[in-house]
N, C-alpha and C positions, 0 to 999 in steps of 0.2 A: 807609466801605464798601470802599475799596480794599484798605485790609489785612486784609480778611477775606477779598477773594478769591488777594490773593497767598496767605495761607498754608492756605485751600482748596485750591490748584491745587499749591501743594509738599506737600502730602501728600498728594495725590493722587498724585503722582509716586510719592512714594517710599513707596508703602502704608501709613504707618503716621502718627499725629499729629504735626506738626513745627510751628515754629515759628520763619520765616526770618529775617535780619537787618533785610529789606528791611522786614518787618512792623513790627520797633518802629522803623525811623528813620519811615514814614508814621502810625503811633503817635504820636511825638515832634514830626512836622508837626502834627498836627491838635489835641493836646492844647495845644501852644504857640500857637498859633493862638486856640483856646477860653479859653487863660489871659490871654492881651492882650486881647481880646474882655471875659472879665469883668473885668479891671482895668479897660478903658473904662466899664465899668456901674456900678463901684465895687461888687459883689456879694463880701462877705467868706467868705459859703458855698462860692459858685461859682467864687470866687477860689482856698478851700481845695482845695476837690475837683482840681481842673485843677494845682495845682501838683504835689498829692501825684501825682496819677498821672504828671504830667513828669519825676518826681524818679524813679518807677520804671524809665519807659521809658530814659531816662539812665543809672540803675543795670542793667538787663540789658543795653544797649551796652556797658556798663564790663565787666562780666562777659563778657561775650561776645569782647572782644578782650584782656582776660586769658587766658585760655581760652586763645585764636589764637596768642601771645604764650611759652605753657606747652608746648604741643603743636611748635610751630614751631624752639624750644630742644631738645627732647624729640627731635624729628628730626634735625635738627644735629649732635645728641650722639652720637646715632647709628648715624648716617653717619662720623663721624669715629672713632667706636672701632674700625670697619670696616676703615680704611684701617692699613696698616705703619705699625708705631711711632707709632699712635695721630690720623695723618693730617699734612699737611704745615703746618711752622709759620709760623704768622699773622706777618707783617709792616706793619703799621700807617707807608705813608710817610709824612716830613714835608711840614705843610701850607704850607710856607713857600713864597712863588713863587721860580721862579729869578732869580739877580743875571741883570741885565744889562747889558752896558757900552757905554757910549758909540763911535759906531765911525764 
């Protein structure tokens, strides 16, 4: 019931159908929930149905921060063509800690 009114109330927001992240992680609770539930039953049906739709809500979280992942590179890129001479060059310190000496 929950995730039907989060993504009620986001697209209410934003006038048009949406379908938030918040939606399939409560998705992914309740289906995973239903899936242990019928492994306690031993129900090979109920077992089937509940995983396949786990396996979905799973797969649009993967998608969904691919996506994030795409876009956020996308940005970066940018931003950095932006800047003189293509933006200032990345220095990666080492992770080494410093010596220190006995004193």
């Amino acid at each position: 019931m929950g995730r039907f009114v989060v993504q009620w109330l986001s697209s209410e927001q934003q006038g048009r159908s949406v379908i938030p992240v918040a939606f399939w992680y409560l998705s992914l609770l309740g289906g995973s929930m239903l899936l242990v539930y019928s492994i306690y039953r031993e129900d090979p049906v109920f077992m089937l149905g509940q995983g396949m739709g786990t396996f979905i809500y799973l797969r649009n979280l993967q998608l969904i921060s691919k996506e994030r992942r795409r876009l956020a590179v996308a940005a970066a890129n940018a931003l950095a063509s932006d800047l003189p001479n293509g933006g200032p060059e990345v220095v990666v310190p080492d992770s080494s800690p410093p010596l220190r000496t006995a004193g």
